[in-house]
N, C-alpha and C positions, 0 to 999 in steps of 0.2 A: 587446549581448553581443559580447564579444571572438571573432574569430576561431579563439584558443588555446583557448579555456577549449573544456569540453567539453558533453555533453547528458544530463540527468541526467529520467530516465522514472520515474515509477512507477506501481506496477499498484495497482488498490483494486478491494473489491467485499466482499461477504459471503462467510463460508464456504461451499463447496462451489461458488463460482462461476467455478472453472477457472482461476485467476491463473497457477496453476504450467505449467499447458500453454501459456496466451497467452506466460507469461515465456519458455517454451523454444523456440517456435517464432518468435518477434521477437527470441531472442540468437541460433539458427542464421541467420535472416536478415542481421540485421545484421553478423553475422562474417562470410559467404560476401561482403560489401560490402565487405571490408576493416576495418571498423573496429575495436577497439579494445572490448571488452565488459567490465566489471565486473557480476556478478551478485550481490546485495545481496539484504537482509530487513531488515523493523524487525517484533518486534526477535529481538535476536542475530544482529547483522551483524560482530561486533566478539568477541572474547574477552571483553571485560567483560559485553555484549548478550548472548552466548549463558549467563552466568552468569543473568544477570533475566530471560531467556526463562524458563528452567527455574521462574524463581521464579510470575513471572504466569500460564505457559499452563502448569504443571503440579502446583503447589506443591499437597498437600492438604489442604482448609481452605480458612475466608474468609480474605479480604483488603478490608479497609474500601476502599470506592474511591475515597476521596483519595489511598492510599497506595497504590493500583495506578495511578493517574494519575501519579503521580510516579514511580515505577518504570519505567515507557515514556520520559515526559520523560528521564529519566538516562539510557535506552539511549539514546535522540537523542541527546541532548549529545553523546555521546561517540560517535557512529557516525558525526554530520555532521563532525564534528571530526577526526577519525584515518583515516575511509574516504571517508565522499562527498566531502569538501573534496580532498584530495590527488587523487585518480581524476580529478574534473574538468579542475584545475590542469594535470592529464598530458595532456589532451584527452580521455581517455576519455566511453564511452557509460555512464553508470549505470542499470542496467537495476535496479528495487527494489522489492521485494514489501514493499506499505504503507508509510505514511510517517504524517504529524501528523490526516491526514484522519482515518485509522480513529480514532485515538486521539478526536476530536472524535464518531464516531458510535459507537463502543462505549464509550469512560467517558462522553461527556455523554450523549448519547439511552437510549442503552442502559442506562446506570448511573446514568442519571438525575441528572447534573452539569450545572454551568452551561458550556453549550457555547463560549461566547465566552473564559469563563477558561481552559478544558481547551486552547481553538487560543491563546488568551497564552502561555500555560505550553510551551506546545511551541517557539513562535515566539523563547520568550526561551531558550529550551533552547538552540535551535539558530539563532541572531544573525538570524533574521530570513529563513535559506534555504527559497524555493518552489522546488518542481522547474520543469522545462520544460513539462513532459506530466503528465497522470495519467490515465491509462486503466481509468476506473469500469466492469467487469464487474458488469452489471446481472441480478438473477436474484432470482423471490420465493421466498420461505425457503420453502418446499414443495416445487417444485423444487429446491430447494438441499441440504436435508435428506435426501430420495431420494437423491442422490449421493452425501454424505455416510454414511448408511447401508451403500450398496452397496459403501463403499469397503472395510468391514468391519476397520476400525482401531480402538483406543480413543481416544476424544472430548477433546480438552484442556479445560480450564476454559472458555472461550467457545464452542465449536462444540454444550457440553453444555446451553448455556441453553436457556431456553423460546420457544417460537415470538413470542410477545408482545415478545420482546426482538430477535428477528433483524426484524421488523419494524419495532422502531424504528432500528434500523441501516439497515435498506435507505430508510426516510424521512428519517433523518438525510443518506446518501451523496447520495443526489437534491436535497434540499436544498443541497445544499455544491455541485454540482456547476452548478443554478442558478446560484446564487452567483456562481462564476466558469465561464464560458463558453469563456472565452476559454484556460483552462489547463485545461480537462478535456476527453475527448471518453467520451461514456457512450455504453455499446457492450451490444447484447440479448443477454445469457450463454446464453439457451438456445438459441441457432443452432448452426449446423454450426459444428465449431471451425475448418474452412478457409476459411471466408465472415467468419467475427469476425476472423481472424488479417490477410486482406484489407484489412479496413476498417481494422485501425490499423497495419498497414505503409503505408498512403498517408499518413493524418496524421503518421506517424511520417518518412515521406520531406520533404511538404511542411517539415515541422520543421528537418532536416537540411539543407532546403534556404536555410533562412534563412525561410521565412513563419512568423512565428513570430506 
């Protein structure tokens, strides 16, 4: 990796596993460093993204999930294309909530798809881009649901699933992150959020630093 180019993170985990809190307090860190933050989502990271957000996480009605598989692949294509590709290019940090993994644990485990074509389809979405990092916020759906609950919001299409389904998500996310070792680091969601935030501002320094 080039000097110029930049550090593109993203966050993963199940609903209710705190992503938005880890994402805000590792872009206050990282800004107070000087750098350069872009804060991102997949999907609707993009004007055309925030059009298929609305379609996937709130449309109501089914959606056959071939055709919600392809729905995400489109937001990629066109989020790695227009947002994370240029951001890097500047040097910037891509700071991004979800990226191709969920898509592999909620359409394939979750929605019971073939998990290797679901991570194709992403991969061909978007020419082949892995991030640097992915920061798996680890937490089982009972824990996860209590928060969720308590947050006392209405539910989008996936947060409303059945417990039988956030569980194969969270075996799905563990799986993948097996997988590769070497690009995730899977962090225990239910800790203190300033002891979780600790643990991956060091991976996220070593990174920075070049150990990559």
């Amino acid at each position: 990796m080039s000097a110029q180019r930049g550090t593109w993170i993203t966050l993963e985990g199940g609903d209710g596993s705190g992503k938005t809190t880890q994402a805000d307090l590792l872009e206050s860190w990282l800004t107070d460093a000087g750098h350069v933050v872009l804060r991102t989502r997949e999907p609707g990271g993009s004007d055309v993204g925030r059009l298929i957000r609305d379609i996937v996480l709130h449309h109501r009605g089914d959606i056959a999930p071939r055709a919600e598989a392809l729905l995400y692949a489109a937001d990629r294509a066109h989020h790695v294309a227009t947002v994370v590709r240029p951001a890097l290019e500047r040097g910037e940090v891509v700071l991004q909530d979800r990226y191709l993994d969920s898509s592999v644990a909620y359409q394939g485990a979750g929605r019971v798809l073939d998990a290797t074509e679901i991570r194709d389809l992403s991969l061909w979405a978007a020419e082949g881009a892995l991030p640097d990092l992915t920061v798996l916020l680890d937490l089982d759906p009972e824990t996860a649901r209590a928060r969720l609950d308590s947050a006392d919001k209405p539910f989008d299409r996936l947060e409303a699933e059945k417990g039988e389904f956030h569980r194969r998500v969270r075996e799905a996310f563990l799986a993948l992150a097996a997988a590769e070792p070497d690009r995730f680091l899977v962090i225990d969601a239910a800790g203190d959020h300033d002891v979780i935030a600790t643990g991956i501002r060091r991976r996220v320094a070593d990174l920075l630093a070049g150990d990559r």
